[in-house]
BADREN-749727 format. One record per residue (C-alpha): residue number from 1; residue in one letter; x, y, z. Coordinates in steps of 0.05 Angstrom, whole numbers, padded with zeros to 5 digits. Example, Ala and Ser with C-alpha at 12.3 -4.5 7.8 and 13.67 -1.06 7.14 Angstrom:
BEGIN
{num->1	residuo->A	xx->00246	yy->-00090	zz->00156}
{num->2	residuo->S	xx->00273	yy->-00021	zz->00143}
***
This chain:
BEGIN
{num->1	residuo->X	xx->01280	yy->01851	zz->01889}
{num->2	residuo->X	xx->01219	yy->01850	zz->01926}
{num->3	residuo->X	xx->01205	yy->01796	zz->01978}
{num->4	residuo->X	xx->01153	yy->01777	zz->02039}
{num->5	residuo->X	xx->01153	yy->01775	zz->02105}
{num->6	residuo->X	xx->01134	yy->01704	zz->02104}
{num->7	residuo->X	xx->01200	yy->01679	zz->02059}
{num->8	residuo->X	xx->01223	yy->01619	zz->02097}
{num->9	residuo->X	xx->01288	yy->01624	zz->02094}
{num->10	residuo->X	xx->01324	yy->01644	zz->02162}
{num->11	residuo->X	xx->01387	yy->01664	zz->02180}
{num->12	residuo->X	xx->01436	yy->01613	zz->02216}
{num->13	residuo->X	xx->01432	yy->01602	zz->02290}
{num->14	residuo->X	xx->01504	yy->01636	zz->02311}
{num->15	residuo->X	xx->01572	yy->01594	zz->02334}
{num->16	residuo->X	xx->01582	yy->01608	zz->02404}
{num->17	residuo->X	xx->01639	yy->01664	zz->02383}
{num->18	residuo->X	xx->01585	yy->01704	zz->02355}
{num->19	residuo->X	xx->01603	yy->01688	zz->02275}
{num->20	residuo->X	xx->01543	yy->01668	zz->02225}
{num->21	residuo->X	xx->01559	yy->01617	zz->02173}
{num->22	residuo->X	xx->01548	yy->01648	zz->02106}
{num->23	residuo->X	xx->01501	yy->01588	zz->02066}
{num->24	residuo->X	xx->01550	yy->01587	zz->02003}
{num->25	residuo->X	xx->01611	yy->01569	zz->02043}
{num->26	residuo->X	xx->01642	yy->01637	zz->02031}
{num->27	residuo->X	xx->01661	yy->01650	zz->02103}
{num->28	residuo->X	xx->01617	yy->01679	zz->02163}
{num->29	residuo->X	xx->01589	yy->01740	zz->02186}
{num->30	residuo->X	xx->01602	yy->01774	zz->02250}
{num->31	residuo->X	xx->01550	yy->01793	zz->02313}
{num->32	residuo->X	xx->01575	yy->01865	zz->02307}
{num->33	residuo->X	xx->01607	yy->01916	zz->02251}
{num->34	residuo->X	xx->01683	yy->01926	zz->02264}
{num->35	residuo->X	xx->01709	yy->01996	zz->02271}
{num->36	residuo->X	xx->01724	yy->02006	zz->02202}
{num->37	residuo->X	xx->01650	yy->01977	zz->02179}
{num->38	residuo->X	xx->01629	yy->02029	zz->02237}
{num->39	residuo->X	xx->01667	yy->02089	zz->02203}
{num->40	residuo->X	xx->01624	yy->02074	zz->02135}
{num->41	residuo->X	xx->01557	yy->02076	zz->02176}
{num->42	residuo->X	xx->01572	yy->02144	zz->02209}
{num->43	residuo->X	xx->01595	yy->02169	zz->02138}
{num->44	residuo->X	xx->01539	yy->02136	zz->02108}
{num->45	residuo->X	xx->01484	yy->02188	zz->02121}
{num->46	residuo->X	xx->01525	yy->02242	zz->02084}
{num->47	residuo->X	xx->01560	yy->02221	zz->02041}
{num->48	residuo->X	xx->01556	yy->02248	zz->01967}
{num->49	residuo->X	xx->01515	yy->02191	zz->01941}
{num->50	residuo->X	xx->01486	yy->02130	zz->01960}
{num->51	residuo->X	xx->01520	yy->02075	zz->01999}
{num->52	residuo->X	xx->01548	yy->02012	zz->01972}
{num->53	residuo->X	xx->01547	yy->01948	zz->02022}
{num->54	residuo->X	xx->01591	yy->01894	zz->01984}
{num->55	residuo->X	xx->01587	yy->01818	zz->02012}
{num->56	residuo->X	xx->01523	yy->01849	zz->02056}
{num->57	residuo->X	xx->01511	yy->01780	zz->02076}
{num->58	residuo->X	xx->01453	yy->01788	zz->02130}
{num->59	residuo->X	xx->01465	yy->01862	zz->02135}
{num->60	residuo->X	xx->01515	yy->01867	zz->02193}
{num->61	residuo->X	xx->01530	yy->01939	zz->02169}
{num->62	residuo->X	xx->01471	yy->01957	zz->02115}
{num->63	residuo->X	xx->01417	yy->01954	zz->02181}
{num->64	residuo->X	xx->01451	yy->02010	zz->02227}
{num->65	residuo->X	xx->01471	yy->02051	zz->02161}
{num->66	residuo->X	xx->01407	yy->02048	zz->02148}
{num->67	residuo->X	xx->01382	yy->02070	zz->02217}
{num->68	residuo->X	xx->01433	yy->02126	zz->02209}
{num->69	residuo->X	xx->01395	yy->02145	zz->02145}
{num->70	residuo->X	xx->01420	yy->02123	zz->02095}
{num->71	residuo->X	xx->01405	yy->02097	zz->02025}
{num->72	residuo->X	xx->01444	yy->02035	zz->02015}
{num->73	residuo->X	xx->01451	yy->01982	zz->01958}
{num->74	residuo->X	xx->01466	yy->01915	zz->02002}
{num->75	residuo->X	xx->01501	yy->01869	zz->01946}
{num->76	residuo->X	xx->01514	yy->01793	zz->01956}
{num->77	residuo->X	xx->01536	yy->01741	zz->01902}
{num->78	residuo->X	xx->01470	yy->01691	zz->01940}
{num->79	residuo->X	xx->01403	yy->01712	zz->01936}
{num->80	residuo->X	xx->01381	yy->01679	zz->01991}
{num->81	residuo->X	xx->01431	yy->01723	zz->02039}
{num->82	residuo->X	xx->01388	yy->01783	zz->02006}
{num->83	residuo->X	xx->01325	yy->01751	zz->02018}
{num->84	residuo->X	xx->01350	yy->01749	zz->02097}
{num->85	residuo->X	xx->01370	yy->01812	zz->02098}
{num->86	residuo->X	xx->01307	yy->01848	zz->02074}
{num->87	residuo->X	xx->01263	yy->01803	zz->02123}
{num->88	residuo->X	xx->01307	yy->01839	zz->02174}
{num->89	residuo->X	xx->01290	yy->01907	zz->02153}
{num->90	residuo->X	xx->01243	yy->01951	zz->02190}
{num->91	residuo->X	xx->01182	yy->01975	zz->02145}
{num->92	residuo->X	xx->01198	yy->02046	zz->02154}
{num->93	residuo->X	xx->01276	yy->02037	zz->02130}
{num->94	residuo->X	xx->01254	yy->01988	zz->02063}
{num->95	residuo->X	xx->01249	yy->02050	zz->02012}
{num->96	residuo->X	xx->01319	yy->02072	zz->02025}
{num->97	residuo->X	xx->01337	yy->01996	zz->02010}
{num->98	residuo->X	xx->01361	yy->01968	zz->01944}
{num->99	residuo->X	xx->01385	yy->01890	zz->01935}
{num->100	residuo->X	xx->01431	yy->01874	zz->01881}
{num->101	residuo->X	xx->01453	yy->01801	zz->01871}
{num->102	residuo->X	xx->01518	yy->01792	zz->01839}
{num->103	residuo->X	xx->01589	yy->01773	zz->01832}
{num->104	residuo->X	xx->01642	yy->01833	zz->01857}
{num->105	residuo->X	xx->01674	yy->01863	zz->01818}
{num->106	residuo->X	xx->01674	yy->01831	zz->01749}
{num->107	residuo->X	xx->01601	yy->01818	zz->01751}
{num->108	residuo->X	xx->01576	yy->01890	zz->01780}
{num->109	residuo->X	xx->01567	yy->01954	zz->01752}
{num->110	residuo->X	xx->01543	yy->02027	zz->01782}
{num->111	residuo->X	xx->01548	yy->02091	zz->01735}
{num->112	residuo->X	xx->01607	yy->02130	zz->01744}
{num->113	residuo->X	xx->01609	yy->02177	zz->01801}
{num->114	residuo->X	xx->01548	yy->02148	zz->01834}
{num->115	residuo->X	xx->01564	yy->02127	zz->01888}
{num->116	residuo->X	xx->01577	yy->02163	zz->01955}
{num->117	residuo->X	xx->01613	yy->02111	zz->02006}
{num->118	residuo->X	xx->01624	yy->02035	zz->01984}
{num->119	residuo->X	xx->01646	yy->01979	zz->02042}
{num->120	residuo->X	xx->01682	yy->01924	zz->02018}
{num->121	residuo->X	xx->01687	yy->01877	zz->02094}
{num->122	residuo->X	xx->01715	yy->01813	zz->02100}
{num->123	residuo->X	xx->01711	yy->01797	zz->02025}
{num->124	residuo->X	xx->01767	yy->01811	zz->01992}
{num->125	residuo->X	xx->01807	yy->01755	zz->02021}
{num->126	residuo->X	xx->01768	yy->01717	zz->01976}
{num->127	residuo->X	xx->01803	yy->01752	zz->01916}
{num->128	residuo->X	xx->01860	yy->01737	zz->01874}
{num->129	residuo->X	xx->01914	yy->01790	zz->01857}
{num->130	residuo->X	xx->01884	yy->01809	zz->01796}
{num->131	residuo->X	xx->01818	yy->01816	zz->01820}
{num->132	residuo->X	xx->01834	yy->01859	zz->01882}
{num->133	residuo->X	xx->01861	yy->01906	zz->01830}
{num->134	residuo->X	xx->01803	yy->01899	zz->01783}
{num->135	residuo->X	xx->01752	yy->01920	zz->01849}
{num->136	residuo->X	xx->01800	yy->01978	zz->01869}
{num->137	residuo->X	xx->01791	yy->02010	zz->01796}
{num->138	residuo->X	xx->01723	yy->01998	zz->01796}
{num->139	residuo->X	xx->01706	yy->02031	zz->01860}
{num->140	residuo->X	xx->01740	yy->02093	zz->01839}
{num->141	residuo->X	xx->01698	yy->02102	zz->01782}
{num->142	residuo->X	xx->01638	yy->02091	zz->01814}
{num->143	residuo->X	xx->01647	yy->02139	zz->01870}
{num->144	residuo->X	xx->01628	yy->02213	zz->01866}
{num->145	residuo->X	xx->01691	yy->02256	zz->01884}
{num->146	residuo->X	xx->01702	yy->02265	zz->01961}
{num->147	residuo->X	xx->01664	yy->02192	zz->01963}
{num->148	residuo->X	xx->01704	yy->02139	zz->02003}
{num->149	residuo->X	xx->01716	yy->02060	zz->02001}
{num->150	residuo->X	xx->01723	yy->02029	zz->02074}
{num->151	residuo->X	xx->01763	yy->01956	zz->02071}
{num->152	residuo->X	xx->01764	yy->01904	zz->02117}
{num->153	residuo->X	xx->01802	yy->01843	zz->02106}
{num->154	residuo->X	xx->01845	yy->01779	zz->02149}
{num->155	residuo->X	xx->01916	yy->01777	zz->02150}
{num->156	residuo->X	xx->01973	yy->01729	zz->02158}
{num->157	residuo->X	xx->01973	yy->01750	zz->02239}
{num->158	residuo->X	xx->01916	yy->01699	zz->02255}
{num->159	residuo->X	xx->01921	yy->01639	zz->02294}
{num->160	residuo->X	xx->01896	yy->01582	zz->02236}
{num->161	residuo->X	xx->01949	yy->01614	zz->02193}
{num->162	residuo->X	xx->02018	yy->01594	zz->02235}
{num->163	residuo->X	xx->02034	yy->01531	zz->02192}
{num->164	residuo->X	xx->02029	yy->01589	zz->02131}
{num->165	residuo->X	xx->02075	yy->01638	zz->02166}
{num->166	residuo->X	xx->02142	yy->01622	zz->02142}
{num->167	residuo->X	xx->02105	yy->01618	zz->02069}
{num->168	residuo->X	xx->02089	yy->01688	zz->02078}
{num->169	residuo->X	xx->02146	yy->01713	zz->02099}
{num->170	residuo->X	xx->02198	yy->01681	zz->02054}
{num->171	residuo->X	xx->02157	yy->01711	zz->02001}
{num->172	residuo->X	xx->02158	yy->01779	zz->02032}
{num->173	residuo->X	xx->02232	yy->01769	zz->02033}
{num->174	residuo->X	xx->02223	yy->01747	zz->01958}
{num->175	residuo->X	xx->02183	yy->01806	zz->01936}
{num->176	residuo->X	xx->02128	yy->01769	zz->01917}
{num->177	residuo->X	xx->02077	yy->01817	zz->01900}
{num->178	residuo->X	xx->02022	yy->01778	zz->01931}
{num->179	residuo->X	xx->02057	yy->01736	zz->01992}
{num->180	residuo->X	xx->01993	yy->01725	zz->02025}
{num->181	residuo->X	xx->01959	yy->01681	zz->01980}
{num->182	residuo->X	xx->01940	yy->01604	zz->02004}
{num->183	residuo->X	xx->01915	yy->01563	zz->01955}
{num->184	residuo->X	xx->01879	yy->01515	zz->01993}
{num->185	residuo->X	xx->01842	yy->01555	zz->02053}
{num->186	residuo->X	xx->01825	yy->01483	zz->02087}
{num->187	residuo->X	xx->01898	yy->01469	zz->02098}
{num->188	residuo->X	xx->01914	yy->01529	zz->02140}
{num->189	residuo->X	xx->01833	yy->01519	zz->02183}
{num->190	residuo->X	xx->01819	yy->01457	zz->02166}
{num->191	residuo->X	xx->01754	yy->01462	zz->02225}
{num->192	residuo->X	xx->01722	yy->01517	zz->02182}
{num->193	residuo->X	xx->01746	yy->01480	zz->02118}
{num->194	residuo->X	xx->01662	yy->01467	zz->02102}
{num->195	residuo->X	xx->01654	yy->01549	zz->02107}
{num->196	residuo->X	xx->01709	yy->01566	zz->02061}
{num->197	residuo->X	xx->01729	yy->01569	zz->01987}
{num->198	residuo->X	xx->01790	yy->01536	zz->01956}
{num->199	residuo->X	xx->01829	yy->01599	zz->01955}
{num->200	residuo->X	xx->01842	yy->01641	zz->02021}
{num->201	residuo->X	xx->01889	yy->01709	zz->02002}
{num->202	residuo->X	xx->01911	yy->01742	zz->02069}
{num->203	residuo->X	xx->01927	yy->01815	zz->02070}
{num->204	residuo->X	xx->01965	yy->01860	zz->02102}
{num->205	residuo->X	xx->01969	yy->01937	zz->02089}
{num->206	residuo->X	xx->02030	yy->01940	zz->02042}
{num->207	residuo->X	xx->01977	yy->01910	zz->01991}
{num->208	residuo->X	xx->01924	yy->01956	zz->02005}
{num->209	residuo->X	xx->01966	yy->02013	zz->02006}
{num->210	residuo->X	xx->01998	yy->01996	zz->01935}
{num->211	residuo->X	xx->01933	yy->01970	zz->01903}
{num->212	residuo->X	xx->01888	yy->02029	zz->01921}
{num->213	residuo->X	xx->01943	yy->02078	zz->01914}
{num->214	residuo->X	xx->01946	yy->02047	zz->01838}
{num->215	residuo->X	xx->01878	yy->02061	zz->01831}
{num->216	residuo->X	xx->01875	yy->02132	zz->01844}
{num->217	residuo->X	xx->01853	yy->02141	zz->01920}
{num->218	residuo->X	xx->01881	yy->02178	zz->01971}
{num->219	residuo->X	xx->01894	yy->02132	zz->02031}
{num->220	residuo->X	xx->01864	yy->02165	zz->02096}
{num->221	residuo->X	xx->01875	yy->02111	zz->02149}
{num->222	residuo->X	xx->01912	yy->02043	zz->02145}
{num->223	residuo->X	xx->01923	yy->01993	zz->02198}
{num->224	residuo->X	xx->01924	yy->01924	zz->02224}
{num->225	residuo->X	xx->01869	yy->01920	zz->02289}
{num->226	residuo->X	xx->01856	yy->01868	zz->02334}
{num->227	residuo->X	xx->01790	yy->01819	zz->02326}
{num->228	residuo->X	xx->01771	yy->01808	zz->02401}
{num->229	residuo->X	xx->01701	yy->01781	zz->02378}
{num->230	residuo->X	xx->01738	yy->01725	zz->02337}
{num->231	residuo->X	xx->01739	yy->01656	zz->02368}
{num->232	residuo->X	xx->01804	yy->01640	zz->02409}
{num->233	residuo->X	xx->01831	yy->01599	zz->02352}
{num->234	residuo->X	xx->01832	yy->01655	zz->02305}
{num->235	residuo->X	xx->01855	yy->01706	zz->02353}
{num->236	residuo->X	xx->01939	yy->01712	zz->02357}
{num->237	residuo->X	xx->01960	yy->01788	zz->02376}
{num->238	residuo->X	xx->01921	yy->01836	zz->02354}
{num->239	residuo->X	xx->01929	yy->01844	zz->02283}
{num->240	residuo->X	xx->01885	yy->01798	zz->02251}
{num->241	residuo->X	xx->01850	yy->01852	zz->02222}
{num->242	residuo->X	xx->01867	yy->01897	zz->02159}
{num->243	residuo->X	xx->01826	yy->01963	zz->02152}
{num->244	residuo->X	xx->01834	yy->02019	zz->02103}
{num->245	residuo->X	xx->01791	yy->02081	zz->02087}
{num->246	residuo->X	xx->01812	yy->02119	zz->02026}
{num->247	residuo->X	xx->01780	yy->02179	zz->01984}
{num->248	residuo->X	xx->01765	yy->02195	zz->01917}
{num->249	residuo->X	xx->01793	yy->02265	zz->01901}
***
């Protein structure tokens, strides 16, 4: 995808928290990369292929992995997000740069084993069950061995998610083998109901550990981590976060 410098279309003037509204309505991006997003840029650069950047949005993590040197494929499912992102890009950085549109992960494809490092933020909480599961198997074949996923996703520990609470945990309790699933995201933040799809699937590191297991990877850190950057309604105790880095063996 080549574009100009004179594309008008602009990124979104930020909330006063910081976040970016996404222009589908599939959530927002945030001022800065998270520490998991920042453990993918510092791998980035040597990893043992090139970098995937899924849900890139305006490039929140593909711009410093590509100041770190990089090569990184910045994916979105909107053009236009691409279109942003490139505009953003420093000349000098464009050749290490490729934009993919598409839907993740049933609409994507990489060879196998091409792929050195692949970040997967704040996306799939967008994701069914059965499609987290589909994106975990994919990943693994696409990455070259010693290559690494880095996942980022929203839990039940948030503070728009307290009506949903007792939901969760009665199906915890259940063993329902996806408790964190909402199926109508406006009911539990009904203010950033415009900005969100239908479906809202909250996770928590049981289901990343299981899922990715399943697929093969070797789990090298897992935990829940506190959002300070979020706005005050989002925020609850520090573990609104999910993050997981995992290798390919």
């Amino acid at each position: 995808m080549k574009e100009t410098s004179d594309d008008p279309l602009v990124m979104p003037e930020a909330e006063e928290s910081g976040l970016i509204n996404t222009l589908n309505s599939m959530g927002t991006m945030t001022p800065d990369p998270d520490i998991f997003s920042r453990a993918f840029i510092q791998f980035a650069p040597r990893a043992p292929g090139r970098s995937l950047d899924i849900g890139a949005a305006y490039g929140v993590a593909t711009l410093p992995a590509l100041r770190s040197g990089a090569s990184v494929i910045a994916n979105d499912i909107d053009e236009r997000h691409l279109k942003i992102l490139f505009n953003r890009v420093p000349q000098e950085h464009r050749a290490r740069l490729e934009l993919v549109t598409g839907e993740f992960p049933d609409k994507l494809d990489f060879p196998a084993g091409s792929l050195g490092a692949v970040l997967i933020c704040r996306v799939m909480h967008f994701f069914d069950g059965p499609r987290i599961e589909r994106a975990a198997a994919k990943v693994m074949n696409w990455l070259a061995p010693g290559g690494k996923v880095f996942v980022v996703g929203e839990t039940p520990f948030i503070g728009t998610a307290k009506a949903f609470f007792p939901t969760y945990e009665a199906r915890l309790k259940a063993g329902h083998p996806w408790p964190g699933v909402v199926e109508n995201a406006a009911a539990h933040d009904p203010k950033r109901a415009g900005s969100l799809p239908s479906l809202f699937h909250l996770l928590d590191e049981r289901i990343l550990e299981r899922v990715f297991t399943a697929a093969g990877f070797e789990i090298e850190r897992l935990e829940l981590f506190a959002r300070p950057d979020y706005p005050a309604d989002i925020r609850l105790d520090g573990r609104e976060s999910v993050g997981l880095i995992a290798v390919k063996k």
